[in-house]
C-alpha positions as CSV (number, residue, x, y, z in Angstrom):
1,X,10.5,-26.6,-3.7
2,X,13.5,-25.8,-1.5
3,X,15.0,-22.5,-1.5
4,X,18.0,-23.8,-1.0
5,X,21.9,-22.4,-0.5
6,X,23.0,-21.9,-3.5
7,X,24.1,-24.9,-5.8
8,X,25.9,-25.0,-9.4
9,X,22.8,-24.1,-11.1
10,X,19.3,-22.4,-10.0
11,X,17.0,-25.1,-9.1
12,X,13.5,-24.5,-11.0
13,X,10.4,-24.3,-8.7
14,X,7.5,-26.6,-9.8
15,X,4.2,-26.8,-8.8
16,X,3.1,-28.5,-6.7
17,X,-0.5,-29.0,-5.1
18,X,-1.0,-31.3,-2.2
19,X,-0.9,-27.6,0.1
20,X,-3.8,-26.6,-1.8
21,X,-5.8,-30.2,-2.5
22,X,-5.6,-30.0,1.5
23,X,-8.4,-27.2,2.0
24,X,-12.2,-27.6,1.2
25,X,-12.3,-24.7,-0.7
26,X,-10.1,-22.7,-3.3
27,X,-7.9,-20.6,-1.2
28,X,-6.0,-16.9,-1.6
29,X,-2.2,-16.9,0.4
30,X,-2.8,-13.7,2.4
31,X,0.5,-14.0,4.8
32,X,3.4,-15.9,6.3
33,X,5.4,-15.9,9.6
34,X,7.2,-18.3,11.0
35,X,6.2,-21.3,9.4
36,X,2.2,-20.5,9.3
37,X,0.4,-18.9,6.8
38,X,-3.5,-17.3,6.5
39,X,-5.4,-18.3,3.9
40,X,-8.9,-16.8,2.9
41,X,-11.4,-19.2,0.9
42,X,-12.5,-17.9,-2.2
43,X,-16.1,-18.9,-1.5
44,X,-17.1,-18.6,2.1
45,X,-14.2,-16.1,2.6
46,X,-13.2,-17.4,6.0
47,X,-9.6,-17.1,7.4
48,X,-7.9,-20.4,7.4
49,X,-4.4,-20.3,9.6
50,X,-1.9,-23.6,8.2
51,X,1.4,-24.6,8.2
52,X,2.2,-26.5,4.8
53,X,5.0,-28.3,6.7
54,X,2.7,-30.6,8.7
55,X,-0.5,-30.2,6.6
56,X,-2.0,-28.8,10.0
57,X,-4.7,-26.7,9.8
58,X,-7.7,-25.0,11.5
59,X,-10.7,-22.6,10.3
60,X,-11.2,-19.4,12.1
61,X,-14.5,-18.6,13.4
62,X,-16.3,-15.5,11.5
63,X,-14.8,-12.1,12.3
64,X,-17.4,-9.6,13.8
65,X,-17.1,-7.2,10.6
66,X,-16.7,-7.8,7.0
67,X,-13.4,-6.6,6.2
68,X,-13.9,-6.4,2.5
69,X,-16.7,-4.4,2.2
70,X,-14.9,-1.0,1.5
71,X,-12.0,-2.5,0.0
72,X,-8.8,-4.8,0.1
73,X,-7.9,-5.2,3.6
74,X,-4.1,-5.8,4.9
75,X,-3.1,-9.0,6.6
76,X,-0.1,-10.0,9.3
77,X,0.5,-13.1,11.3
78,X,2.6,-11.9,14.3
79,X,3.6,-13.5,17.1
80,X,3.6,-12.8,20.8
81,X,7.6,-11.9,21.8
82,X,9.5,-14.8,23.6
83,X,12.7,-15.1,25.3
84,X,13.2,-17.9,22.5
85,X,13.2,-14.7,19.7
86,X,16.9,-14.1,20.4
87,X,18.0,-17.4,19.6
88,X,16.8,-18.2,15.5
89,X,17.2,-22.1,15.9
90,X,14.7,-22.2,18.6
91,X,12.6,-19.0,16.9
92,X,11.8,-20.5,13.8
93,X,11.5,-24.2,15.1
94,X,13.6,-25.8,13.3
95,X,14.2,-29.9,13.9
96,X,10.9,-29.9,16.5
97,X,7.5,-28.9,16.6
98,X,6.8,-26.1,19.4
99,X,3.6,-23.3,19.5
100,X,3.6,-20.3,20.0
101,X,0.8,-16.9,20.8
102,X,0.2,-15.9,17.6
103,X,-2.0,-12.9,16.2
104,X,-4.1,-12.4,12.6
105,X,-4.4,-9.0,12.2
106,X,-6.2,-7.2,9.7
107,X,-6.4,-3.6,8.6
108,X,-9.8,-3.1,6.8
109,X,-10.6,0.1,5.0
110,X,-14.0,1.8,7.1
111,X,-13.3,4.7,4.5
112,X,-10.7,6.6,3.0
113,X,-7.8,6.8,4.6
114,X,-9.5,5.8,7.7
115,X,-8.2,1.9,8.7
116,X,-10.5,-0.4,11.4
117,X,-8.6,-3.3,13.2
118,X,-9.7,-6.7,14.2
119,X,-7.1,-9.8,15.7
120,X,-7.7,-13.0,15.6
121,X,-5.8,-14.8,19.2
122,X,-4.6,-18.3,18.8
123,X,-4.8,-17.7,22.8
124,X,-8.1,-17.0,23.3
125,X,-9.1,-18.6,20.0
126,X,-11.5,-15.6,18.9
127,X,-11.7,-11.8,17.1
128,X,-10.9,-8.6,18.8
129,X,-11.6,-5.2,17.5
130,X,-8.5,-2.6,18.2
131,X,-8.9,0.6,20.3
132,X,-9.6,3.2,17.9
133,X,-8.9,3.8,14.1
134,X,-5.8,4.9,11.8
135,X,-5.4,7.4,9.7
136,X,-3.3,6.5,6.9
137,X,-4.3,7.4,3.4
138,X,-4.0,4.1,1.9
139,X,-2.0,0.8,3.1
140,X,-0.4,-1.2,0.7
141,X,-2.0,-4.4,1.8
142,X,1.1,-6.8,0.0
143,X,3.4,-5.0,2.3
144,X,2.7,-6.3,5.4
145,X,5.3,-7.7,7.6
146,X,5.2,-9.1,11.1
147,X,8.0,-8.1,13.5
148,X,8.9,-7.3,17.1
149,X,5.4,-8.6,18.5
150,X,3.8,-5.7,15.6
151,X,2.3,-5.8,12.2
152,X,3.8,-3.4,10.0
153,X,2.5,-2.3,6.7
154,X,3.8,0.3,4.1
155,X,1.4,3.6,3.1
156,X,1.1,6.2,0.8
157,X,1.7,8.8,3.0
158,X,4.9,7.6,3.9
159,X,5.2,6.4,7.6
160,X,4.4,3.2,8.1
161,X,1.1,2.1,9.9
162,X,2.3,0.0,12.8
163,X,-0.2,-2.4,15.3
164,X,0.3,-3.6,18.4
165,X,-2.3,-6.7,18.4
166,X,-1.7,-7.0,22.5
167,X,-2.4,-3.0,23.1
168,X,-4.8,-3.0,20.1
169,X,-3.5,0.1,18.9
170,X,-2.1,1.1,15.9
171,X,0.5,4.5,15.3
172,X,2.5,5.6,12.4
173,X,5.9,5.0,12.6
174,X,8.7,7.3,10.9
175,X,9.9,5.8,8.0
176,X,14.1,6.3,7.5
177,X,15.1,9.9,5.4
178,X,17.0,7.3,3.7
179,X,13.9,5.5,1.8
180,X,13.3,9.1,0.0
181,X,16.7,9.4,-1.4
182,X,15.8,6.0,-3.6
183,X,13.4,5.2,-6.4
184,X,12.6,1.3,-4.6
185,X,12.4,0.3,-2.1
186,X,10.9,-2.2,0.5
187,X,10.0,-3.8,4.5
188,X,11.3,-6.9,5.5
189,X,12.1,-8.9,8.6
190,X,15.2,-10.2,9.2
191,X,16.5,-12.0,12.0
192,X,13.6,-10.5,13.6
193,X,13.9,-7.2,13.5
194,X,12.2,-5.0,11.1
195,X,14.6,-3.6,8.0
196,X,13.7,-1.6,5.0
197,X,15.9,-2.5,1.8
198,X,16.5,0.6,-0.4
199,X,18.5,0.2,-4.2
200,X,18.6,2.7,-7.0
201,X,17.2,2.0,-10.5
202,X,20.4,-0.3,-11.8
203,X,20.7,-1.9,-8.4
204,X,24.0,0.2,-8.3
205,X,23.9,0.2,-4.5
206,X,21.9,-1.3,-1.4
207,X,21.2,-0.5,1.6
208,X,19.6,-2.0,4.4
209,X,18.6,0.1,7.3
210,X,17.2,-1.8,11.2
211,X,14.2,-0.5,13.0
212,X,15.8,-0.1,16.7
213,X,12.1,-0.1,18.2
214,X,13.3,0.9,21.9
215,X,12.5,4.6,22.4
216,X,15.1,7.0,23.2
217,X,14.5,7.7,26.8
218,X,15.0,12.1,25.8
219,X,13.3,12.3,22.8
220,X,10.7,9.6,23.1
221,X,11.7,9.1,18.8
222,X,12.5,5.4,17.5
223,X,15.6,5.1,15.3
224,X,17.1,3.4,11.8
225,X,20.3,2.4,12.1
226,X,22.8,1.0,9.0
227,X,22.6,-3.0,8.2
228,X,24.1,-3.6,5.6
229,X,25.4,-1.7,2.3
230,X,26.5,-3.3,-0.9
231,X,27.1,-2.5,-4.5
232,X,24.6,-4.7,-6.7
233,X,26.2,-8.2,-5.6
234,X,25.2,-10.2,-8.9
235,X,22.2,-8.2,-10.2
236,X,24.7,-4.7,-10.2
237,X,23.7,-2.9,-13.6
238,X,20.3,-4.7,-14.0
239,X,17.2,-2.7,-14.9
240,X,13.3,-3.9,-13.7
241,X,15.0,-5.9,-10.6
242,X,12.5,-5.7,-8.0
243,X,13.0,-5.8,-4.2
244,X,10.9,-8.7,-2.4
245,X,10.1,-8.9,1.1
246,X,12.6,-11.0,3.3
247,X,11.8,-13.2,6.1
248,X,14.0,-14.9,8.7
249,X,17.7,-14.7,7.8
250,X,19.9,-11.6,6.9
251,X,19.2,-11.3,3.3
252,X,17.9,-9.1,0.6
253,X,15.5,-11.0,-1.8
254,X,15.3,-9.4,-5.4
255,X,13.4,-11.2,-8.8
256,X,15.4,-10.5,-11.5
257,X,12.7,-11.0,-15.0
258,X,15.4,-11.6,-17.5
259,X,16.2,-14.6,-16.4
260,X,12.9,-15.7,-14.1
261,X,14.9,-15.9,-10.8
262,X,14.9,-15.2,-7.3
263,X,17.8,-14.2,-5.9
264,X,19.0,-13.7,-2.3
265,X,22.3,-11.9,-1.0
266,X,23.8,-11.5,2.4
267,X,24.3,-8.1,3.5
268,X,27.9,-7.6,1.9
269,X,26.6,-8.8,-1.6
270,X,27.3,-12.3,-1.4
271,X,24.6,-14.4,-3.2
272,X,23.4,-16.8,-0.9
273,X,20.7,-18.4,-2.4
274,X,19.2,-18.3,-5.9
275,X,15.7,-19.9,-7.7
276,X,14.7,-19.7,-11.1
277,X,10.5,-20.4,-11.8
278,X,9.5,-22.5,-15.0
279,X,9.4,-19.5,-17.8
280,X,6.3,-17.7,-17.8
281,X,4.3,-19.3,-14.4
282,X,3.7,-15.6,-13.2
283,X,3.9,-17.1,-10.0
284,X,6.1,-14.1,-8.5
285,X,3.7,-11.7,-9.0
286,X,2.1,-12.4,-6.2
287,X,5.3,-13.5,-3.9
288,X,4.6,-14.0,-0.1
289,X,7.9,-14.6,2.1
290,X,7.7,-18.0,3.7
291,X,9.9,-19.5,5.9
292,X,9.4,-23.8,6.8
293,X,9.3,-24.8,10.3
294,X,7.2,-27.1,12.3
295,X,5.0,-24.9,14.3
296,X,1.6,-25.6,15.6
297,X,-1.4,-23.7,14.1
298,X,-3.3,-24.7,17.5
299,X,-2.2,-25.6,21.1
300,X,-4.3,-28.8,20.7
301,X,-2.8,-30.0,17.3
C-alpha cells in the first residue's frame, strides 16, 4: 500500500502477497535501495535481488563463503554514483524504467568483532571478497543504509563501519558528538546523502545532522553538518516513539505504538506523510525503508 502524502485520515496498510507468491521459495526482506530489494530464501539461502514494482527478478549465483556461519551477517544494496544522483526525478526513476551498477554487500562476522566482506556486481554479474577485514565489535545488521556509492552500518563501538564495494575496503567513520548527547537515535539516507536523526526520550526535539563525505583538504577529517531541527512536530511529548530509517526524500520516519502508525515529517516538523498498520500485524518490527521506482534488477530484463 501507498505511503502516500498525507490525506484526512491514515490509510491502513493490508497485506498483500503477490510480491511474495512471486518467488519459489519463502523469502527474508534483507534490504532496499532505490526501488530493488535482496531477498534471501529461507531454504536454499540464496540471495535474490527484485523490484516488487515490475515483478522483475533474478537469483544470484552462490557466494564463495557462507556468510551465516558465525552469525547474522549485514546487508546493503548500493549503487554505483551517477551524474543522474543530483537530480532525484531521474535518481529514483520515477515515470521510466532505467538500470543502474548496483552492489550487494554483505558484512559477515569471521569472529568477534572481526567483519569479512563479499559484493555481489550487477556489472560483472558475480561475488567479490573485499581487501582486508574490519574491526568493529559488533554491526547492527538492521542498520544498514546505502549512500554516496557506500554501505553504511551502525556498531557498538560507535563509529560507523563504512564499505566502499568499488575499492573493496571498508573504514570506520566518525559518528557526530551530537549522537552521544541523545538517548535514540538512527542512519538514514535522504536525498542521497547519508543523515543521522537524533530525538530525546519524549521526542521533545530533533535533529538531523548530513554526512559531508568530501575530506577536508588540511585535516584529511569528514564532517556533520546541521539538516534539520524541530520540536516533536505531531509526536512532541510521546513516549516509546521509535526512529525508523528514511530513504529518498527529506524526512524523519518515526512509529508511534499507541496508535500503530508511521509517521513522516519534513525537516521543520511538518507531517508529511502518515500510515497506520491493521492493529496488532507486528509488521513494523521488522521495517525495511523502501522506495517504488521502476529500475532494472538486470541489464538484460
Amino acid at each position: 500500500s501507498a505511503f502516500d502524502p498525507v490525506p484526512p485520515a491514515a490509510k491502513q496498510l493490508v497485506p498483500d502477497t503477490t510480491f511474495a507468491a512471486f518467488f519459489p521459495e519463502p523469502v527474508a526482506a534483507l534490504a532496499s535501495t532505490r526501488g530493488l530489494v535482496c531477498l534471501r530464501g529461507a531454504c536454499s539461502a540464496a540471495y535474490y535481488v527484485a523490484n516488487p514494482a515490475t515483478l522483475a527478478g533474478e537469483r544470484l549465483p552462490a557466494p564463495e563463503r557462507d556468510h551465516r556461519a558465525q552469525g547474522d551477517p549485514a546487508v546493503v544494496i548500493v549503487f554505483d554514483l551517477d551524474p543522474r544522483d543530483a537530480d532525484p526525478e531521474r535518481a529514483d526513476g520515477r515515470g521510466k524504467g532505467f538500470y543502474r551498477h548496483y552492489h550487494i554487500v554483505v558484512a559477515f562476522p569471521l569472529a568477534e568483532g572481526i567483519y569479512a566482506f563479499e559484493s555481489f556486481s550487477s556489472s560483472a554479474w558475480a561475488w567479490r571478497f573485499g581487501r582486508g577485514v574490519g574491526s568493529a565489535e559488533a554491526v547492527l545488521p538492521s542498520s544498514g543504509v546505502g549512500a554516496l556509492g557506500c554501505a553504511f552500518w551502525r556498531t557498538t563501538m560507535g563509529p560507523f563501519l563504512c564499505y566502499k564495494p568499488l575499492a573493496r575496503r571498508a573504514e570506520l567513520v566518525p559518528a557526530p558528538v551530537e549522537v552521544m548527547q541523545w538517548p535514540y537515535w538512527e542512519l538514514g539516507e535522504m536525498e542521497g546523502t547519508l543523515c543521522a536523526t537524533c530525538m530525546d526520550a519524549r521526542v521533545e526535539v530533533v535533529v538531523v545532522l548530513r554526512l559531508n563525505f568530501a575530506r577536508r583538504a588540511t585535516s584529511g577529517a569528514i564532517s556533520w553538518t546541521l539538516a534539520g531541527y524541530f520540536e516533536g512536530g505531531c509526536l512532541r511529548g510521546r513516549q516509546d516513539v521509535t526512529l525508523l530509517r528514511s530513504q529518498g526524500k527529506a524526512e524523519v520516519v518515526m512509529w508511534d505504538p499507541s496508535s500503530e502508525t508511521v509517521v513522516a515529517m519534513d525537516l521543520e516538523g511538518r507531517t508529511t506523510r502518515v500510515i497506520r498498520f491493521i492493529p496488532g500485524s507486528g509488521y513494523y518490527a521488522d521495517f525495511i525503508p523502501y522506495v517504488s521506482s521502476l529500475a532494472a534488477v538486470s541489464r538484460s530484463g
